[in-house]
C-alpha positions as CSV (number, residue, x, y, z in Angstrom):
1,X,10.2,0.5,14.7
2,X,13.8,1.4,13.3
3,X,13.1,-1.1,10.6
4,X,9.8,0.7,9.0
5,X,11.5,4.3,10.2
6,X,14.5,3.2,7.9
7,X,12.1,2.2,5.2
8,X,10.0,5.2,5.6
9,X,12.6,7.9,5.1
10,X,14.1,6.2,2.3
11,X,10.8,6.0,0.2
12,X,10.5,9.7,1.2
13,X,13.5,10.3,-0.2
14,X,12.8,8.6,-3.2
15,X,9.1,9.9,-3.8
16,X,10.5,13.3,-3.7
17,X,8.3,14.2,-0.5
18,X,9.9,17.4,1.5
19,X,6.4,19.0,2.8
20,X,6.5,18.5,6.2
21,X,2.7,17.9,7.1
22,X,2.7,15.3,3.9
23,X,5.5,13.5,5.9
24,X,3.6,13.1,9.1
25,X,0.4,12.1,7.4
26,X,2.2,9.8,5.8
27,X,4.3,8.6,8.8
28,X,1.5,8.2,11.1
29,X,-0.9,6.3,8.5
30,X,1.9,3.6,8.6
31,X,2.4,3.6,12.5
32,X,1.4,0.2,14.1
33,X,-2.5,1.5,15.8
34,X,-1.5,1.1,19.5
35,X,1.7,3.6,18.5
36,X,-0.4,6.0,16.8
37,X,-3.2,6.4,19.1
38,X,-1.0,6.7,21.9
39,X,0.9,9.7,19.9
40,X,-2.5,11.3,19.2
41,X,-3.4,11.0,23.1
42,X,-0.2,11.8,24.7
43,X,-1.8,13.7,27.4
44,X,1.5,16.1,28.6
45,X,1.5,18.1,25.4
46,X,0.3,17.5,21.5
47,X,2.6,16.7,18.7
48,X,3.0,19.5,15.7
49,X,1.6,18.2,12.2
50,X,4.7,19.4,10.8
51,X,7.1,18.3,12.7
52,X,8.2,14.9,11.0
53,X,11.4,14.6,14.0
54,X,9.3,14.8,16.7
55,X,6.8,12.4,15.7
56,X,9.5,10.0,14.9
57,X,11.2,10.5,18.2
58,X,7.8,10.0,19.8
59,X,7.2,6.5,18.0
60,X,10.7,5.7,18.9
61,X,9.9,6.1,22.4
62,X,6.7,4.4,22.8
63,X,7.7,1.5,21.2
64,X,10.7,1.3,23.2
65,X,8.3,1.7,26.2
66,X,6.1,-1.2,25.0
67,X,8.9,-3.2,24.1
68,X,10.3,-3.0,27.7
69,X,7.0,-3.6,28.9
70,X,6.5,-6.9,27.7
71,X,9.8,-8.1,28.9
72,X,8.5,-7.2,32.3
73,X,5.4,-8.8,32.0
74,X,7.0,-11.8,30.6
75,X,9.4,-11.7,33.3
76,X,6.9,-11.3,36.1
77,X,4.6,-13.7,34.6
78,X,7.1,-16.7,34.8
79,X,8.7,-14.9,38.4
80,X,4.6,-15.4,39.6
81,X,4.0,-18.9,38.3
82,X,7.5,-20.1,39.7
83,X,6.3,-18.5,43.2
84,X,3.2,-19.7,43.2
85,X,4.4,-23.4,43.3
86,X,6.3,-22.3,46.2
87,X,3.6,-21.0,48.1
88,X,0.9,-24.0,47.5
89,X,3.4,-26.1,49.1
90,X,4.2,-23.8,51.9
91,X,1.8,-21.4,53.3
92,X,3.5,-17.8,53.5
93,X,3.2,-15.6,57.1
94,X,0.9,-13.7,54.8
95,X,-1.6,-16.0,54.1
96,X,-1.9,-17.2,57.5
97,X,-2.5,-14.0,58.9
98,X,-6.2,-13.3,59.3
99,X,-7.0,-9.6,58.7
100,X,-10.7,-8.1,59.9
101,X,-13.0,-8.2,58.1
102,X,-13.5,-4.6,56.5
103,X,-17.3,-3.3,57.6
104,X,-19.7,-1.9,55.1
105,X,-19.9,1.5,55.0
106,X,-23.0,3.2,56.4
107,X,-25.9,3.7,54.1
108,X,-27.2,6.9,54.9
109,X,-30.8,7.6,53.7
110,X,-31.6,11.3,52.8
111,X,-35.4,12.0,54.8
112,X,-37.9,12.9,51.8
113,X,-38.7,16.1,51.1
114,X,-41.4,17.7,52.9
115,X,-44.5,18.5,50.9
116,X,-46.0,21.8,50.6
117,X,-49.4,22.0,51.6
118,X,-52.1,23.4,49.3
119,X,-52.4,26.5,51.4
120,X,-55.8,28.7,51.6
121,X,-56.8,30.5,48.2
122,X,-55.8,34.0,47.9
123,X,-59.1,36.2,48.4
124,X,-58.0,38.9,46.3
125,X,-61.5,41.2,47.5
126,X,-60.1,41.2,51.2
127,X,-59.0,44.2,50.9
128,X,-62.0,45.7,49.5
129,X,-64.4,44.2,52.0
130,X,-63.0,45.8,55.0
131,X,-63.2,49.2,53.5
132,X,-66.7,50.6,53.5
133,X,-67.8,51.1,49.9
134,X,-69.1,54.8,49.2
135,X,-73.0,55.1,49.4
């Protein structure tokens, strides 16, 4: 990352660029993908578009991030296959342990709905029948 920062802000310099959302664009265009779309989703708070430091103290960071996560996984990755000769030859407390065996949660079953009946027809001359009609 210091390598193409270095190389970047010396062609700046010599293209003439001073704009700062030119120099973003153009910083983030040549970003390694994984660097850039982690800038663009950094989830604690968004990067201007022209602020050219900030962006390169961002990719700065992350790549120093990534870098230091690969020498852990590499680390733990040779730490877990030295270990695990060690336990094929010698069972741990751990493995001879027998834990319960976890039960299945309860499947509850919602009852259906309950239908509505049909009902009986509205008579809409009910009314009308139980009043005497005028002669």
């Amino acid at each position: 990352m210091n390598n193409y920062l270095d190389n970047f802000q010396a062609l700046v310099s010599d293209a003439g660029y001073t704009d700062p959302w030119t120099l973003v664009v153009k910083f983030q265009r040549g970003l390694r993908l994984g660097i850039q779309n982690q800038i663009a989703t950094m989830p604690y708070r968004k990067l201007a578009d022209t602020d050219p430091n900030a962006w390169y103290r961002a990719a700065q960071r992350i790549d120093q991030a990534c870098f230091t996560n690969e020498a852990f996984q590499s680390v733990s990755r040779s730490t877990l296959s030295a270990s695990s000769k060690t336990i094929s030859t010698r069972p741990s407390p751990l493995s001879m342990a027998r834990l319960p065996p976890i039960p299945p949660l309860p499947i509850t079953l919602k009852p259906p709905l309950p239908t509505l009946s049909m009902g009986i027809p509205m008579d809409v001359n009910t009314t009308r029948k139980t009043r005497s009609l005028p002669p």
